[in-house]
N, C-alpha and C positions, 0 to 999 in steps of 0.2 A: 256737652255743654252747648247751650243757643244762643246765640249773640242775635238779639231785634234791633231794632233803627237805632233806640237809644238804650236798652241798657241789656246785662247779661246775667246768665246763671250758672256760678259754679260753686265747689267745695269747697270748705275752711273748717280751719281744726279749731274748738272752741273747747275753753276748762268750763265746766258745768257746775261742777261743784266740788267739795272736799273728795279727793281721789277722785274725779272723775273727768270724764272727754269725754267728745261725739263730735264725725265730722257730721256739718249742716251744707245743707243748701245757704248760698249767699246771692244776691243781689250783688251789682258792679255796674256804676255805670261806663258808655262808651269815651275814650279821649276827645277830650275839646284840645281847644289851639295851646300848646304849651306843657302838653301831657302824651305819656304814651299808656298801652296795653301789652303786659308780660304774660306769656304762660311761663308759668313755673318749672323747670327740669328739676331741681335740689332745692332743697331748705335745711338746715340744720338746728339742731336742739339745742337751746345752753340747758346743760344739766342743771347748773346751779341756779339760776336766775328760776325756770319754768320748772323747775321741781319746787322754789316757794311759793311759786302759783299754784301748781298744782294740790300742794299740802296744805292751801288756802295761808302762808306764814304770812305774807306781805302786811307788814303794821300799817293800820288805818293809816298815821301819820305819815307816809310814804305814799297814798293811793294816789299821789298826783304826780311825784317826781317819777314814781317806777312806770309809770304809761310808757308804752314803747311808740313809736313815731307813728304808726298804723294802727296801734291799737282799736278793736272796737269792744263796748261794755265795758263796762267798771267794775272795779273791786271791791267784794270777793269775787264774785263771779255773775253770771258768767261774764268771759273775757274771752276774745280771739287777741292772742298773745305770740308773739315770736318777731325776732328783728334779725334773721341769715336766711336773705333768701336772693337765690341765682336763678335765673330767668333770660329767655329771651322777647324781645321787643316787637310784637308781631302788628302795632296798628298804632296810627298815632306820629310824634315827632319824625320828622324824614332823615333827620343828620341821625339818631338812635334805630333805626328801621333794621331790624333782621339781627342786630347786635346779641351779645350775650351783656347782661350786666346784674350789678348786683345792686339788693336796697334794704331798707333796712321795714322788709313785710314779714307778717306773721305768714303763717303755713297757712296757703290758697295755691289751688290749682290755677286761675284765671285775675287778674285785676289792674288796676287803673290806678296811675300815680303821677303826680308832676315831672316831667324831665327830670327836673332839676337835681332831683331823689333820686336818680339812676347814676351809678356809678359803672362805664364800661370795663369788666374783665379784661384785664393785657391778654394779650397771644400766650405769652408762656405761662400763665397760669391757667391749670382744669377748671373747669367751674367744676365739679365737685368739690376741688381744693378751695375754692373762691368762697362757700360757704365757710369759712374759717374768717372771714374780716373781721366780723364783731369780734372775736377772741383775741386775732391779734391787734384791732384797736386799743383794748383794754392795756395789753401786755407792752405796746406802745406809750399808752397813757402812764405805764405804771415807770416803764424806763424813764420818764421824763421826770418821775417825782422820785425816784429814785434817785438818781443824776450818778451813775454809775463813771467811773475812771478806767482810763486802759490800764491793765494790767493788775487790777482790785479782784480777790478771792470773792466769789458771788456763790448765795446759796439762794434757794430756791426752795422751800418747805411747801410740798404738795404737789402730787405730778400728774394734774387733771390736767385737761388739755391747755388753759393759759398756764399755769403753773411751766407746761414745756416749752409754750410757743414765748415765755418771758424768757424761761431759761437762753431758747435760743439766739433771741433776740442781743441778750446781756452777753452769749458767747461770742458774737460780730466783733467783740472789743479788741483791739491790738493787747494779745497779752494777760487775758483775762482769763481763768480759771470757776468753772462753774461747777457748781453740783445740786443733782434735785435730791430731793429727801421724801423720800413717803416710805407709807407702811406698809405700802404693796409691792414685795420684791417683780411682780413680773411687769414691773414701769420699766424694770432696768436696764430689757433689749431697747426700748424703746427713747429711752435716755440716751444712751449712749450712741445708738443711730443719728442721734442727730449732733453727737459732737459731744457730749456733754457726761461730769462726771454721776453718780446715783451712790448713794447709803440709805441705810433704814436710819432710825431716828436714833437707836442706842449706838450706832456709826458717824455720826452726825459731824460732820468737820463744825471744828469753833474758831473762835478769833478769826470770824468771816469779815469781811472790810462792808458788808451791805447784803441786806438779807428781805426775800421777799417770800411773803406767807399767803398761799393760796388754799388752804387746808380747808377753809372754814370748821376747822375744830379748833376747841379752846386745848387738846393736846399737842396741834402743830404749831399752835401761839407762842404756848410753853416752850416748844421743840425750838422755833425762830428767836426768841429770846435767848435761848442758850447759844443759839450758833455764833451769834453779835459777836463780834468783838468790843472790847472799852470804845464808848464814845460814838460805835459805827448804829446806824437809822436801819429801825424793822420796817418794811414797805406792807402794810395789810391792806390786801385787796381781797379776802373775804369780806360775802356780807353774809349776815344771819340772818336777816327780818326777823320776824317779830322775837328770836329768842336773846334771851340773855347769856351773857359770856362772863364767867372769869377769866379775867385777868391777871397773870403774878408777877404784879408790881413789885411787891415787895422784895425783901432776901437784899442780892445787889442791884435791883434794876437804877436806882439812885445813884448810887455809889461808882457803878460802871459808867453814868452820864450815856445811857440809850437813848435812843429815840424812836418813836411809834412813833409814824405816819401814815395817814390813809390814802388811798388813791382809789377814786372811783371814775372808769368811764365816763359818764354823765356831762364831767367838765372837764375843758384844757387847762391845763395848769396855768395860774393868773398869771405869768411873768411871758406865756406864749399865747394870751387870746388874742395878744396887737399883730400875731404874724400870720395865726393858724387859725382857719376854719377849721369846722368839722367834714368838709368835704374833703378838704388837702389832708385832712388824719384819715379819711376813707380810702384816700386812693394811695397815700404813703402804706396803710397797711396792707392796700392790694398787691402794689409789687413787693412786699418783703413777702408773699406765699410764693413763688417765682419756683423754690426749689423744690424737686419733687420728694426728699424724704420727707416733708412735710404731710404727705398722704399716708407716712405711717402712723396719723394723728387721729383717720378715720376708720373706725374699730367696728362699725357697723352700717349695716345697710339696711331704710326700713321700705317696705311699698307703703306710699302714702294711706294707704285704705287699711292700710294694719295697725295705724296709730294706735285706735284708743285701743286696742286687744294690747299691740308692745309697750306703750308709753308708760305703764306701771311699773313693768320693771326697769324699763330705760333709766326711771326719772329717782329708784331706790338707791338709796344712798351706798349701799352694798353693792350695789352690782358692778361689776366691773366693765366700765364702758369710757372710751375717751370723748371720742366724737363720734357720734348719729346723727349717719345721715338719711335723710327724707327721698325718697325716690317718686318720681311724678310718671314715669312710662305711663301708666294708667289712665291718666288726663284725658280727655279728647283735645283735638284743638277747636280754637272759635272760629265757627260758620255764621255768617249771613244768609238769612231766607232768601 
């Protein structure tokens, strides 16, 4: 990659089209006053989010809210899409100079952002680990709509990577009792490493005091509705895009006085926009990665240049993967002629 006076050239992973990638060559320009230059070391994949890019699902009526912060192209495609990505600060800002930090950039090897969009990596966290903010942002955002109590039976329907990192989150509680639930027994070393109780669905603890559904299936829906206890709030932080879900309202969801609620990353919950940026939810979820069994979260390791070959099955819904992560060794760094 060549850095000229003013701008530069390196790779970025772009969705092409239905099932498809390609890294491209990108364009970059150099930092002015208030901006630094990252090369990339890690980026990390949301399965859920960039596999409905990739399966083109993203509903028209969403092409503006689901833009990620960097995004470049519109949807359907193409789009350079992704928001976990760990880097250090090689040109640019002097107080960020040499740092490790994280932002919320799609997969590039090389590029140019506002300071202000650089969150520094604490010391005790890897940046390998550090790609995990976005997820546990979400899993943050989802505890606050949740509103969880010490010592409340918590269930956890789904045990993809937020599904654990809430889990874990919701176990901090004095006195709290968690369990994940999925269909894939072999979550269960990895549940329980980090503190936490696991069942399959026909196991499924009930008369939960608060129940959060990361499945994105309409059988873990079903599954999180059962676990409620009378009166206790399902937390849904699946999204589908474009597809349609039943729902099973009916039977007793009335009668038990449930409650479905959504919680999406996107917003702070309105009773905290008067206290919390989204900067201060950025670096609150940075230190809660601090502990290291949290790296039993990363399940894979890809070299960047293997994307569009790995990224199909990464992104299948079948395949069993938590967290993938993007390896950058490969990169050059940025030279001046």
């Amino acid at each position: 990659m060549t850095v000229t006076a003013g701008t530069g050239r390196t790779r970025s992973l772009w969705y092409t089209g239905d099932l498809s990638c390609a890294i491209q060559t990108t364009e970059f320009a150099r930092p002015q006053t208030g901006e630094v230059m990252v090369q990339t070391l890690f980026s990390g994949i949301s399965r859920g989010t960039e596999g409905l890019v990739f399966r083109g699902e993203v509903p028209e009526c969403e092409w503006q809210r689901m833009r990620a912060p960097f995004q470049s192209g519109d949807f359907p495609f193409p789009v350079k899409y992704g928001y976990a990505n760990v880097g250090k600060v090689v040109e640019g800002d002097a107080a960020l100079m040499g740092q490790t930090v994280f932002s919320l950039y799609p997969h590039q090897g090389v590029f140019t952002l506002p300071s202000g969009s650089c969150v520094p990596v604490p010391a005790d966290v890897l940046p390998e680990r550090a790609v995990l903010t976005a997820n546990m942002e979400t899993a943050l955002n989802a505890i606050w709509d949740g509103k969880p109590s010490p010592g409340d039976h918590i269930c956890v329907v789904g045990g993809g990577v937020v599904g654990l990192l809430t889990a874990y989150v919701a176990n901090g509680l004095p006195g709290s009792t968690v369990t994940v639930v999925d269909t894939n027994a072999a979550r269960a070393p990895v549940a329980r490493a980090l503190g936490l109780g696991f069942s399959l669905p026909e196991d499924a603890p009930g008369d939960q005091d608060l129940v959060f559904h990361t499945s994105a299936t309409p059988g873990g829906l079903g599954t999180a509705l059962t676990c409620a206890g009378d009166g206790a709030a399902i937390v849904e932080m699946s999204w589908y895009g474009a597809r349609e879900v039943p729902v099973p309202l009916g039977q007793d969801f009335h009668s038990r006085r449930l409650k479905l609620i959504s919680s999406q990353v996107g917003t702070i919950p309105a009773e905290r926009q008067a206290r919390w940026t989204y900067r201060r939810r950025m670096e609150t979820a940075l230190s809660l990665l601090s502990d290291p069994v949290l790296d039993r979260l990363i399940s894979h390791r890809i070299p960047f240049d293997s994307l569009p070959e790995q990224l199909p099955d990464i992104l299948n819904k079948a395949s069993d993967v938590l967290a993938a992560l993007v390896v950058y060794d490969g990169e050059s760094k940025p030279t001046t002629p």
